[in-house]
PyMOL CGO cylinders between C-alpha atoms (Angstrom):
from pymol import cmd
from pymol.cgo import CYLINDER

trace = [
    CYLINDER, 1.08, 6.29, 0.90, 2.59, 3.56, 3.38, 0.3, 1, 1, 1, 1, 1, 1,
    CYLINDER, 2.59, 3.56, 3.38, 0.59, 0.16, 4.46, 0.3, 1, 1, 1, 1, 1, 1,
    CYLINDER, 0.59, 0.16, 4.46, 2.49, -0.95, 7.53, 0.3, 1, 1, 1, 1, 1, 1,
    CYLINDER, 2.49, -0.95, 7.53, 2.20, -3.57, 9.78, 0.3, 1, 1, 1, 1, 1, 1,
    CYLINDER, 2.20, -3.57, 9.78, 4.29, -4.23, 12.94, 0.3, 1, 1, 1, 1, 1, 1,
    CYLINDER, 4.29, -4.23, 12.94, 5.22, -7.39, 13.65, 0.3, 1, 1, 1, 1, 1, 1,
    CYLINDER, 5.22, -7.39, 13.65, 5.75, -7.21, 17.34, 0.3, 1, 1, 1, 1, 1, 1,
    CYLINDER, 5.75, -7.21, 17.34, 2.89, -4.47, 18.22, 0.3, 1, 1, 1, 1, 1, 1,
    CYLINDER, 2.89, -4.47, 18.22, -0.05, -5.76, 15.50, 0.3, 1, 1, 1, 1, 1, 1,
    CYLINDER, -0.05, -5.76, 15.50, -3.18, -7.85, 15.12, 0.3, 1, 1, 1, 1, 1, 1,
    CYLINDER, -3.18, -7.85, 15.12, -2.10, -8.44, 11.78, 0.3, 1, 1, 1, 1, 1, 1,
    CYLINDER, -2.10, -8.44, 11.78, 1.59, -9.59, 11.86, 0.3, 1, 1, 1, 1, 1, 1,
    CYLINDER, 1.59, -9.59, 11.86, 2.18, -9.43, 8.26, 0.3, 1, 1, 1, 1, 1, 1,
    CYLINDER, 2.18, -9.43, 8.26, 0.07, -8.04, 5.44, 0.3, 1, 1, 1, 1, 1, 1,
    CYLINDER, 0.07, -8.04, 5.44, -2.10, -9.98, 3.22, 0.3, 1, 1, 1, 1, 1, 1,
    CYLINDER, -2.10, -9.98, 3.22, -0.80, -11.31, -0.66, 0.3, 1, 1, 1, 1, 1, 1,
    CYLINDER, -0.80, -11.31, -0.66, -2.58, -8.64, -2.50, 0.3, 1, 1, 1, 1, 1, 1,
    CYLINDER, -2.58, -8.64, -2.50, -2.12, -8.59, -6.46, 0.3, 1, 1, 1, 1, 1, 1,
    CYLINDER, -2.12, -8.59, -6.46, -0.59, -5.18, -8.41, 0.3, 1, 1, 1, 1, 1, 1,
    CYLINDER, -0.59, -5.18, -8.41, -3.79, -4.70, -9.91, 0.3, 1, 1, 1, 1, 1, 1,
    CYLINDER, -3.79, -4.70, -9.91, -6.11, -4.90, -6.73, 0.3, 1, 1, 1, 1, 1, 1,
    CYLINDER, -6.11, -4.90, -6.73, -3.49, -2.90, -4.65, 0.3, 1, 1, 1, 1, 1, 1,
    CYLINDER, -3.49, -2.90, -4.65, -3.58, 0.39, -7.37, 0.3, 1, 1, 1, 1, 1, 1,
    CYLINDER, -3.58, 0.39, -7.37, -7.53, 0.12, -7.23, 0.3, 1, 1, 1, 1, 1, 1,
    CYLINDER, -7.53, 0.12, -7.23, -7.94, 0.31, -3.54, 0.3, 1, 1, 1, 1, 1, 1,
    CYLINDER, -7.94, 0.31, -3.54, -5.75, 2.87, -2.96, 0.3, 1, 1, 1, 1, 1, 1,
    CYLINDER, -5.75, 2.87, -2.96, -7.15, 4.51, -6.18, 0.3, 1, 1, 1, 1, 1, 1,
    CYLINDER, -7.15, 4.51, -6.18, -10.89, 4.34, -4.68, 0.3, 1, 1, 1, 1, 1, 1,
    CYLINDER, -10.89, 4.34, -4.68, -9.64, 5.36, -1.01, 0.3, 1, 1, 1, 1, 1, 1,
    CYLINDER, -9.64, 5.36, -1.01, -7.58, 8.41, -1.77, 0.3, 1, 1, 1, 1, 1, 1,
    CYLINDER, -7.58, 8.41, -1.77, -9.04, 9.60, -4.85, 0.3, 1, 1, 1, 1, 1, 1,
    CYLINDER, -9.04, 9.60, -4.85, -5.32, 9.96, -6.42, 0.3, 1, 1, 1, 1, 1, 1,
    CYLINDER, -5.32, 9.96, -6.42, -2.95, 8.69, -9.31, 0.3, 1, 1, 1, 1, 1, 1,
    CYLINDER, -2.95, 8.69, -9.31, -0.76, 6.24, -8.46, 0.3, 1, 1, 1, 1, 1, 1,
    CYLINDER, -0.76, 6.24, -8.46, 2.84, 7.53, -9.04, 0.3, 1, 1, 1, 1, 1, 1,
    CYLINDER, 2.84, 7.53, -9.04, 5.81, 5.59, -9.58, 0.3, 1, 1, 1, 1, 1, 1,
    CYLINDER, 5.81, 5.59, -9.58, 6.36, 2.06, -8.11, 0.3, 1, 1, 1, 1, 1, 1,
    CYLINDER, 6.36, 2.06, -8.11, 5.11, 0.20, -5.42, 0.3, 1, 1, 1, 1, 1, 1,
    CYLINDER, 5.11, 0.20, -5.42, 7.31, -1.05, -3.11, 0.3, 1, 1, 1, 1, 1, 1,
    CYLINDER, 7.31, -1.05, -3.11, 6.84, -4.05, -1.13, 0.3, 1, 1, 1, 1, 1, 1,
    CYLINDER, 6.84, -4.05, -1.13, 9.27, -4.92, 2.77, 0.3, 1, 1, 1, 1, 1, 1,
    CYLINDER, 9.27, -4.92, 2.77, 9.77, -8.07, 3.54, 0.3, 1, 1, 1, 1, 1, 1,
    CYLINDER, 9.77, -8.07, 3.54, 10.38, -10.12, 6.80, 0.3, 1, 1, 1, 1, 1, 1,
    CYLINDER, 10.38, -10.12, 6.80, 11.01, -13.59, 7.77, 0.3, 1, 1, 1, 1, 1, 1,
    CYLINDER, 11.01, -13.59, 7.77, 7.16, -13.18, 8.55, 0.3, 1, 1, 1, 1, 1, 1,
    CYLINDER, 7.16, -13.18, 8.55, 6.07, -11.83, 5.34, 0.3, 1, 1, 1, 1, 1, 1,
    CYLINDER, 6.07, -11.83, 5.34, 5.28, -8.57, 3.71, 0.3, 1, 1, 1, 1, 1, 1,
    CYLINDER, 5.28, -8.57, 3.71, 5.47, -6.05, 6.44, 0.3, 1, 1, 1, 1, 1, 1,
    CYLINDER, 5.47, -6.05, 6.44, 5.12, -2.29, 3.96, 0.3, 1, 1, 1, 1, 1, 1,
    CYLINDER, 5.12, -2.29, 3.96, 4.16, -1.41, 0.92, 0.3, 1, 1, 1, 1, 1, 1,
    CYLINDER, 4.16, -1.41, 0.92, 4.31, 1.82, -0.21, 0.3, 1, 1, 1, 1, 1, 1,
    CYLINDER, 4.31, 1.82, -0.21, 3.68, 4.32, -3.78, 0.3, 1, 1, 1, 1, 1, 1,
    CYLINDER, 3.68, 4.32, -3.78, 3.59, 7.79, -4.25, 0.3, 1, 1, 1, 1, 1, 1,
    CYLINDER, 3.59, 7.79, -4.25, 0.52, 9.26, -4.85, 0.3, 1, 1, 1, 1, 1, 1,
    CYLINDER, 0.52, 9.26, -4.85, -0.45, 12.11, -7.28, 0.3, 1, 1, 1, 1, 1, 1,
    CYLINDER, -0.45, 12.11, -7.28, -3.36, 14.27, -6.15, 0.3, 1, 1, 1, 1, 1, 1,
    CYLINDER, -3.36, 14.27, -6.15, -3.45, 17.22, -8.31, 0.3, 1, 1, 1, 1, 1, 1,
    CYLINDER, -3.45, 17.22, -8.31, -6.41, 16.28, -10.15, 0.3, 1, 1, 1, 1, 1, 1,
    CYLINDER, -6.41, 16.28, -10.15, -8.01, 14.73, -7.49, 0.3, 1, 1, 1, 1, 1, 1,
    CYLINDER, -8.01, 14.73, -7.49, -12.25, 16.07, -6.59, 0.3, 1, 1, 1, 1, 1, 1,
    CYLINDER, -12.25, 16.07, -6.59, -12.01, 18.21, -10.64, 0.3, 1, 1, 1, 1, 1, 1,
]
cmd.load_cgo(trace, "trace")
């Protein structure tokens, strides 16, 4: 799973600071799925631009 923003084309130019902890538990509550491996965070001269984890669904709806 990938959060992007693009500078040049978005309303949001950068993303928000969002902690660890509140970044695994909305993507946790949106998809449903396990987190899986790390989270990975672009940067710009603007700010964070991407962040992006895998995402386990396996067990995901049993």
């Amino acid at each position: 799973m990938a959060v992007l923003s693009v500078p040049e084309d978005s309303a949001v130019p950068s993303l928000p600071d969002i902690a660890e902890a509140d970044f695994r538990g909305l993507v946790t509550g949106a998809s449903g799925c396990r987190l899986e491996g790390d989270i990975r965070e672009v940067a710009s001269s603007r700010g964070t631009i991407a962040i992006s984890t895998g995402l386990d669904c396996s067990g995901a709806g049993s």
